[in-house]
N, CA, C and O atoms as a CHARMM CRD file, in Angstrom:
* protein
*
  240
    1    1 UNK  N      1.19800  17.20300  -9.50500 PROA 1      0.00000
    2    1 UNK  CA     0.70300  17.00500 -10.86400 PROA 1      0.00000
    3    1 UNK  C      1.23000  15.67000 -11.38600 PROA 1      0.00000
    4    1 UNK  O      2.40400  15.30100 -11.34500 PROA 1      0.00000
    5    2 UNK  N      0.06000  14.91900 -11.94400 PROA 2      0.00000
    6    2 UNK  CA     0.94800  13.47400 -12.37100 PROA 2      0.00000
    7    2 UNK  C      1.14400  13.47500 -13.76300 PROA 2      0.00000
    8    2 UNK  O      0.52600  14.28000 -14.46000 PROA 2      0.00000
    9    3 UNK  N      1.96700  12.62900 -14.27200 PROA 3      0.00000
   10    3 UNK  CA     3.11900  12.92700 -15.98100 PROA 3      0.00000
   11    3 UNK  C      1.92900  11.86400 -16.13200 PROA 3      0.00000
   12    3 UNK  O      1.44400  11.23500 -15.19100 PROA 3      0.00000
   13    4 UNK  N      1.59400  11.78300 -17.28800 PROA 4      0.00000
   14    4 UNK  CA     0.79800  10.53000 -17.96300 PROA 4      0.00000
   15    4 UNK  C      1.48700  10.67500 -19.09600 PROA 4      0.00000
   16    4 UNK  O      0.80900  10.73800 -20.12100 PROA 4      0.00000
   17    5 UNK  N      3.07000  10.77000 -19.23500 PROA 5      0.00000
   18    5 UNK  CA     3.69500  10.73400 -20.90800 PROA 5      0.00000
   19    5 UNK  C      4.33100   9.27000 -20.53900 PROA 5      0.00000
   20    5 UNK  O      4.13600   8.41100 -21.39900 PROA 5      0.00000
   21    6 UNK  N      4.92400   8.94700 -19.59900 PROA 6      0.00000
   22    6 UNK  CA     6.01500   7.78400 -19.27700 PROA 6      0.00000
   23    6 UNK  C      5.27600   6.69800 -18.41400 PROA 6      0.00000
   24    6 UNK  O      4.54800   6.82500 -17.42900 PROA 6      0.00000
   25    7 UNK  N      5.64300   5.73600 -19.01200 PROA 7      0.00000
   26    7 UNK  CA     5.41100   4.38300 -18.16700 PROA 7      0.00000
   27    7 UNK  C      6.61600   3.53100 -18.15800 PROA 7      0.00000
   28    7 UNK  O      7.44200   3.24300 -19.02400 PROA 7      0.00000
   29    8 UNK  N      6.49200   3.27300 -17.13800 PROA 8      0.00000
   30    8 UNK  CA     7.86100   2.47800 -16.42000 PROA 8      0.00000
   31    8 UNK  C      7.45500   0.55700 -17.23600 PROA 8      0.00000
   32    8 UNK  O      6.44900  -0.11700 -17.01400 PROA 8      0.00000
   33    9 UNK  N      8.02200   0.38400 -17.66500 PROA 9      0.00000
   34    9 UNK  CA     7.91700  -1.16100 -18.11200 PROA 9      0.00000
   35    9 UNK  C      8.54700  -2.27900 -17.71100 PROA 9      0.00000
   36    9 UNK  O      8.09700  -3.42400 -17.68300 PROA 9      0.00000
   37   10 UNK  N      9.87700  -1.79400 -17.32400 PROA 10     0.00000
   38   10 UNK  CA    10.00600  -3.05500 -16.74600 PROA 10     0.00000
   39   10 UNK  C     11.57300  -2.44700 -15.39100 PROA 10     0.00000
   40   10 UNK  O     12.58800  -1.75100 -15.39600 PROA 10     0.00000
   41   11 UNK  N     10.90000  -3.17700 -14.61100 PROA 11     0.00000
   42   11 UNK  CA    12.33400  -2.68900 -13.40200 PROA 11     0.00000
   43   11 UNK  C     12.96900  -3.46700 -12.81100 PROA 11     0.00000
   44   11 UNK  O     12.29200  -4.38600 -12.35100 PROA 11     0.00000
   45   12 UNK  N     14.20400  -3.51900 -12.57300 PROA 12     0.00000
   46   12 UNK  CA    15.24800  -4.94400 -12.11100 PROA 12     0.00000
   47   12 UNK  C     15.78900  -4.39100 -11.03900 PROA 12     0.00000
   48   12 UNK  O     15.79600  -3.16000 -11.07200 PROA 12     0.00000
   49   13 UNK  N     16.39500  -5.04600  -9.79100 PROA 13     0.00000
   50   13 UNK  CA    17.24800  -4.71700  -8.78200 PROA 13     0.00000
   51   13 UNK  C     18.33300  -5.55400  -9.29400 PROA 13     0.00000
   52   13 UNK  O     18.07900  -6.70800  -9.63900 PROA 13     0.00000
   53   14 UNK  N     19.56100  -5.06400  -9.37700 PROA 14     0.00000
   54   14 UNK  CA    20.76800  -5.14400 -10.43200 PROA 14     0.00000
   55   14 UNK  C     21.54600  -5.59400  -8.97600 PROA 14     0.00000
   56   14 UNK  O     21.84800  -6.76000  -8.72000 PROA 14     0.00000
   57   15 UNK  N     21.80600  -4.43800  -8.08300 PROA 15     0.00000
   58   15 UNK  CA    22.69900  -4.81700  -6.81800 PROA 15     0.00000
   59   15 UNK  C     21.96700  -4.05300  -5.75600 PROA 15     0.00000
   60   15 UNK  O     20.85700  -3.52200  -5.71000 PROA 15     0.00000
   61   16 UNK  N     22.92800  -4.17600  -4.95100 PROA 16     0.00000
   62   16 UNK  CA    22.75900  -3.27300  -3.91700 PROA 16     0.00000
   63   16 UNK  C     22.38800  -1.84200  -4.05800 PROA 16     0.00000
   64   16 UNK  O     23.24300  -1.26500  -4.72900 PROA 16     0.00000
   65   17 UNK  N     21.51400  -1.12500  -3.70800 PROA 17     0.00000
   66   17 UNK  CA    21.31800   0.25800  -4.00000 PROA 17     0.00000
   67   17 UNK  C     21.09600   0.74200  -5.75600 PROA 17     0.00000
   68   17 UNK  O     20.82900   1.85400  -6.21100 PROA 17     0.00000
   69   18 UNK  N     21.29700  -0.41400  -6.38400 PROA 18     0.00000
   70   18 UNK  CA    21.10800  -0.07800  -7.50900 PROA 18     0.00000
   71   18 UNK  C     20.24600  -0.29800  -8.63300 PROA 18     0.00000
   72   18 UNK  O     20.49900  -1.27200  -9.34100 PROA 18     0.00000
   73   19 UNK  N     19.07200   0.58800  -8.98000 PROA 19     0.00000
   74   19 UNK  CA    18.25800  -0.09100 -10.16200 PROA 19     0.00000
   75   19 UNK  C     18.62200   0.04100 -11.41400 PROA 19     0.00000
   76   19 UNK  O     19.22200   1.02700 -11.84200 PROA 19     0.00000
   77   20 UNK  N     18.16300  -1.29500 -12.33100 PROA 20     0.00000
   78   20 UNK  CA    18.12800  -0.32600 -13.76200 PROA 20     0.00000
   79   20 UNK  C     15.91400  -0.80900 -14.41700 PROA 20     0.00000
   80   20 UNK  O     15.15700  -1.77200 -14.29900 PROA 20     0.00000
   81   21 UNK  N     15.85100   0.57900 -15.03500 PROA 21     0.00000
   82   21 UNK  CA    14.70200   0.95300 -15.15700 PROA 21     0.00000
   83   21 UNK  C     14.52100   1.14100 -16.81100 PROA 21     0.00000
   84   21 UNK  O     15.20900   1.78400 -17.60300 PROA 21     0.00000
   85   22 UNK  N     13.21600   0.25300 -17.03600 PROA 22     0.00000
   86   22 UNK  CA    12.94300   0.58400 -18.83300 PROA 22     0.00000
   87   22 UNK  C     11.96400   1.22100 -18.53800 PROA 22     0.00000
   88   22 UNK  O     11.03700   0.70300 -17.91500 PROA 22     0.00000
   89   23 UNK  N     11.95900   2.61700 -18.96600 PROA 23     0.00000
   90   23 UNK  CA    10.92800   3.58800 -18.82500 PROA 23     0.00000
   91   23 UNK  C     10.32800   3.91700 -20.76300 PROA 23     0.00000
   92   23 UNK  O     11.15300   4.31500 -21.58500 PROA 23     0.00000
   93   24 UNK  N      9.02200   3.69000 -21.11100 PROA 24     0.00000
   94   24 UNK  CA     8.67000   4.26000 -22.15200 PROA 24     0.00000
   95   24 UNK  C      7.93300   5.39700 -22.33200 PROA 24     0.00000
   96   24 UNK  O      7.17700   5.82600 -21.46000 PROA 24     0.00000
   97   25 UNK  N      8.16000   6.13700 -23.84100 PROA 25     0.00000
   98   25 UNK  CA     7.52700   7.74600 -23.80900 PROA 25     0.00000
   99   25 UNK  C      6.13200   7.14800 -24.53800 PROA 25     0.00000
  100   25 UNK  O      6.07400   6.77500 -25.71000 PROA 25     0.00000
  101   26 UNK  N      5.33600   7.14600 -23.84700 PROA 26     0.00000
  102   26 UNK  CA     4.28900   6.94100 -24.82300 PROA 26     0.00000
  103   26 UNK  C      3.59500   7.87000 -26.00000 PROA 26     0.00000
  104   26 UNK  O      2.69700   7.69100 -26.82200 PROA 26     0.00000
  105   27 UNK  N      4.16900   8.57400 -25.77300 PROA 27     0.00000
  106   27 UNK  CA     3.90800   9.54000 -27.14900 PROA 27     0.00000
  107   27 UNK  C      4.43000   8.94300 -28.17700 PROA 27     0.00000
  108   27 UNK  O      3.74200   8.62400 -29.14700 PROA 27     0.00000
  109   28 UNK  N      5.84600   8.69200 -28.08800 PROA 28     0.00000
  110   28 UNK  CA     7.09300   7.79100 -29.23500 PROA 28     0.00000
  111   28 UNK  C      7.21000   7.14700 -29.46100 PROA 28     0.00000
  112   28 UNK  O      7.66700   6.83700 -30.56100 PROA 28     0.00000
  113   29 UNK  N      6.67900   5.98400 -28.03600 PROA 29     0.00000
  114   29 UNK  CA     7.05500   4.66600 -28.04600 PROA 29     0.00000
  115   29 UNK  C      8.44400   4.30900 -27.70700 PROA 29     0.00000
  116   29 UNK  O      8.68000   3.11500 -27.51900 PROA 29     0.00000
  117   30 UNK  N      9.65700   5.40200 -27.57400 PROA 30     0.00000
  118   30 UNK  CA    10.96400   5.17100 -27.61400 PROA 30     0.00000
  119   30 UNK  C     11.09900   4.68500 -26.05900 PROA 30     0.00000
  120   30 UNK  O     10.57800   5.27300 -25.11100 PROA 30     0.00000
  121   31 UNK  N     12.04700   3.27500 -25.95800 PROA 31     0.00000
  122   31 UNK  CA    12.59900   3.24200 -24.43400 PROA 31     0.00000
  123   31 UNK  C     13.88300   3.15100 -24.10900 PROA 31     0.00000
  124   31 UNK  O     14.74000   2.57500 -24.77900 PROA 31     0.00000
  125   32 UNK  N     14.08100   3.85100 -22.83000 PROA 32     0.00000
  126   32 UNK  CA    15.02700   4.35400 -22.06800 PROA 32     0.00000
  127   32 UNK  C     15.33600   3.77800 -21.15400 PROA 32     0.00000
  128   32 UNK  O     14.51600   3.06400 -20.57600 PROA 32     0.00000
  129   33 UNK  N     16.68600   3.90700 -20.70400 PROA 33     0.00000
  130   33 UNK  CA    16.87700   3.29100 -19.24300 PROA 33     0.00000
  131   33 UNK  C     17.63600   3.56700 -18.52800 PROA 33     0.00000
  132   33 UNK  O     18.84500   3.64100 -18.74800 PROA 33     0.00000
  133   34 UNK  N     16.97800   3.81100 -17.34900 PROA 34     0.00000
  134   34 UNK  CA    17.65900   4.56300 -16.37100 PROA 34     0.00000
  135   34 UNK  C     17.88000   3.81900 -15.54500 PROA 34     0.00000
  136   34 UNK  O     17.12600   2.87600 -15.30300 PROA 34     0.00000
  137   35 UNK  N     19.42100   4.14800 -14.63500 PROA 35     0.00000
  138   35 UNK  CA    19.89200   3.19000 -14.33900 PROA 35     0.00000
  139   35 UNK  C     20.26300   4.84700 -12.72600 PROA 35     0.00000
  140   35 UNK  O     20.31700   6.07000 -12.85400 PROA 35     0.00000
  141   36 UNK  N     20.41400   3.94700 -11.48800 PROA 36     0.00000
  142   36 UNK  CA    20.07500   4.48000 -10.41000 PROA 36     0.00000
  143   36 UNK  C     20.73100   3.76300  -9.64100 PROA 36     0.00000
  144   36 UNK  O     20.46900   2.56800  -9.50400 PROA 36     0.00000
  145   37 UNK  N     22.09900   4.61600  -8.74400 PROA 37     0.00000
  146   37 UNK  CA    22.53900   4.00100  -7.80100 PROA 37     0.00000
  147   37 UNK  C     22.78700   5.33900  -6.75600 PROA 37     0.00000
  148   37 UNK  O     23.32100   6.42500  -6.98100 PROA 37     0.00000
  149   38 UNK  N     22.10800   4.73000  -5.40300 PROA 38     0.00000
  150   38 UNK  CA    22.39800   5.87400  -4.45500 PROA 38     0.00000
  151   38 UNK  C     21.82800   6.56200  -4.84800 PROA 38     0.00000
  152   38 UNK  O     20.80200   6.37900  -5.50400 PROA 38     0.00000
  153   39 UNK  N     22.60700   8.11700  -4.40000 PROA 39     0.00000
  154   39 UNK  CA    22.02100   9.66000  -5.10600 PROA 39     0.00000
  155   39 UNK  C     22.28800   9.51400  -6.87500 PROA 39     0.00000
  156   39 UNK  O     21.49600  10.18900  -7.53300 PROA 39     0.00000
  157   40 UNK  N     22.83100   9.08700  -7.30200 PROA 40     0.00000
  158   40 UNK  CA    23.26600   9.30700  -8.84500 PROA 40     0.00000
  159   40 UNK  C     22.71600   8.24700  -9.57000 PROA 40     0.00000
  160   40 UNK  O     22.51600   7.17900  -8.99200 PROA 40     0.00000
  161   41 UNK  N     22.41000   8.40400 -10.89700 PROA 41     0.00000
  162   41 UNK  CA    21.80400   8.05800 -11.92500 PROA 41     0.00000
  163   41 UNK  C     21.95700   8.47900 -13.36700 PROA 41     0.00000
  164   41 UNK  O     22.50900   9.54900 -13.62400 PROA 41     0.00000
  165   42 UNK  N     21.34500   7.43200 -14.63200 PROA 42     0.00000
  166   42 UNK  CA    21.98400   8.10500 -15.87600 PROA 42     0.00000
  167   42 UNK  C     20.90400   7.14800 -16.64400 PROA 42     0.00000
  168   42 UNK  O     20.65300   5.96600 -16.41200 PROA 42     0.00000
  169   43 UNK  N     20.22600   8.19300 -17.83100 PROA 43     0.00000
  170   43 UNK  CA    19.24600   7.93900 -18.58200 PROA 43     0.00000
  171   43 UNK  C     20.00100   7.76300 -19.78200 PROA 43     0.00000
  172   43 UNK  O     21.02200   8.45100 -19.80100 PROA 43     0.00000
  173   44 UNK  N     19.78800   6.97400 -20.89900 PROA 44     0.00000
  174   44 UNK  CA    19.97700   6.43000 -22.09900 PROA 44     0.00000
  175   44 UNK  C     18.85200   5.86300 -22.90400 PROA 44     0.00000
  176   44 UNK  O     18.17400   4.89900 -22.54900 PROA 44     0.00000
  177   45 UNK  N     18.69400   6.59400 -24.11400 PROA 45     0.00000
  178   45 UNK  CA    17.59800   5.59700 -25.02500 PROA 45     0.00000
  179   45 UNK  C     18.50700   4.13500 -24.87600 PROA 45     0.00000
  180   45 UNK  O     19.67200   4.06900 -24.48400 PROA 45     0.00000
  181   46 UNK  N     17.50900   2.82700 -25.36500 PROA 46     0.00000
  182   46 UNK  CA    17.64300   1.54700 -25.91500 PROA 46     0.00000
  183   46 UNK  C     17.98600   1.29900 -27.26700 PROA 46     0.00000
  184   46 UNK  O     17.09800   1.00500 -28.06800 PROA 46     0.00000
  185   47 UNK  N     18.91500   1.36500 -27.53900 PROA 47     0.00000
  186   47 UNK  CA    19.14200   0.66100 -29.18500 PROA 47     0.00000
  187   47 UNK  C     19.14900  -0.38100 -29.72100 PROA 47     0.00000
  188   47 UNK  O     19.43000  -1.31100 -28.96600 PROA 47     0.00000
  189   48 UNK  N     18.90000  -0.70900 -31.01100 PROA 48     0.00000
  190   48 UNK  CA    18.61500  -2.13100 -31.44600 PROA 48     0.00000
  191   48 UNK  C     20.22400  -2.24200 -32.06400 PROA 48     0.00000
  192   48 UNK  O     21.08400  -1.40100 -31.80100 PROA 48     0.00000
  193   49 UNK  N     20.48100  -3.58000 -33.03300 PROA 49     0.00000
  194   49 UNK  CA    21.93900  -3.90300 -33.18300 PROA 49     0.00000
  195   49 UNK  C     22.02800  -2.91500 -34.32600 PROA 49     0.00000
  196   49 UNK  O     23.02800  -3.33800 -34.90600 PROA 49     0.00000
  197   50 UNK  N     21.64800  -1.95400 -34.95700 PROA 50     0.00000
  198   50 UNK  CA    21.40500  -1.59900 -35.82200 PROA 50     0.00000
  199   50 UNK  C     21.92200   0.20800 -35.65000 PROA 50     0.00000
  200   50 UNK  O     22.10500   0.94000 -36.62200 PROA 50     0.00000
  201   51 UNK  N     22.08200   0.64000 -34.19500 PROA 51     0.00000
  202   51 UNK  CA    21.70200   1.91100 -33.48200 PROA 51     0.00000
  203   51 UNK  C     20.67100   2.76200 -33.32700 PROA 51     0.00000
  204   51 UNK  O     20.82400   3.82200 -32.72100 PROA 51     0.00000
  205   52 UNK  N     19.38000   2.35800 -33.91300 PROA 52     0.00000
  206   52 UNK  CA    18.45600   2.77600 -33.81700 PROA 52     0.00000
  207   52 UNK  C     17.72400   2.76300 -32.63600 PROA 52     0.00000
  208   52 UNK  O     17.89300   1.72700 -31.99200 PROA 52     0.00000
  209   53 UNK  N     16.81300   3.73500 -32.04000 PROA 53     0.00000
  210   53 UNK  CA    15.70900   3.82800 -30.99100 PROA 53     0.00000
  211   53 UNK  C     14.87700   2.44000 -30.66200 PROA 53     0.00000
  212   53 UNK  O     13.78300   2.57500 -31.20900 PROA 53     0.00000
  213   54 UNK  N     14.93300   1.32900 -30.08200 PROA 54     0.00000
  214   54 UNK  CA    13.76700   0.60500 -29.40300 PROA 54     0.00000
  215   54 UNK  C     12.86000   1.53200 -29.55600 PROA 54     0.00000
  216   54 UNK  O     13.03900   2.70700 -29.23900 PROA 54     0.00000
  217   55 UNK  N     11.82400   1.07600 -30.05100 PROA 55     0.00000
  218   55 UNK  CA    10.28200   1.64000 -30.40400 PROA 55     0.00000
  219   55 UNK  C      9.16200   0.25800 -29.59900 PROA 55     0.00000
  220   55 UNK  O      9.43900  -0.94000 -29.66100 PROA 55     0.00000
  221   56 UNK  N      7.98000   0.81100 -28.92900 PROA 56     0.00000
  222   56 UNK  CA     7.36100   0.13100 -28.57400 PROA 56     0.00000
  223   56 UNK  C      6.11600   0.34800 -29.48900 PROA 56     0.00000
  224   56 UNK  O      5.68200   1.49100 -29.62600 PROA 56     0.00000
  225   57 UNK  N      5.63400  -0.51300 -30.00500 PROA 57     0.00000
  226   57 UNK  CA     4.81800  -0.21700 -31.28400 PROA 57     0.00000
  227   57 UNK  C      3.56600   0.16000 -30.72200 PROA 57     0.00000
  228   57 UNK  O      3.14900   1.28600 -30.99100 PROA 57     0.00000
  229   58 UNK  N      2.95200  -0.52200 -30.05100 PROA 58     0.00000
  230   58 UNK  CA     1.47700  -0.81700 -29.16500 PROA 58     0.00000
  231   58 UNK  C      1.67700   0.66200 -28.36700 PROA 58     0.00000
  232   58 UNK  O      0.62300   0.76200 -27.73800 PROA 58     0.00000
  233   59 UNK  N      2.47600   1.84000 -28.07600 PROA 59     0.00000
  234   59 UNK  CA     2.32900   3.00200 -27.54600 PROA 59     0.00000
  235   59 UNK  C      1.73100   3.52400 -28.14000 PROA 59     0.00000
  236   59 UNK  O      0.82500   4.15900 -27.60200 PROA 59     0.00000
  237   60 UNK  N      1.92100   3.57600 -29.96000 PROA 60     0.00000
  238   60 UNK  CA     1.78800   4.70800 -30.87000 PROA 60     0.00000
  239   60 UNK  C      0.44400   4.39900 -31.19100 PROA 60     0.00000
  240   60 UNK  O     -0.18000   5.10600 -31.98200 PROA 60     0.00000
């Protein structure tokens, strides 16, 4: 079954074995980033200087 809620926006190879990933909810617009090394990994919203949610406006 494929998710059509998330789109991946932008993806970096950081190091060795390791990505970090801006994934957006397009329902929210809110982005996240998941960050992936090896077997282990760890998701976090994006905050602005402010602590608020990164919002992608053009989702909503």
């Amino acid at each position: 079954m494929e998710n059509d809620r998330f789109d991946i926006k932008e993806k970096e190879g950081v190091s060795f074995m390791t990505d970090a990933i801006v994934i957006v909810d397009k329902e929210t617009g809110v982005n996240y980033l998941y960050v992936c090394r090896g077997y282990g990994g760890g998701l976090t919203p994006l905050l602005d200087a402010e602590g608020k949610p990164i919002v992608t406006k053009w989702y909503r």
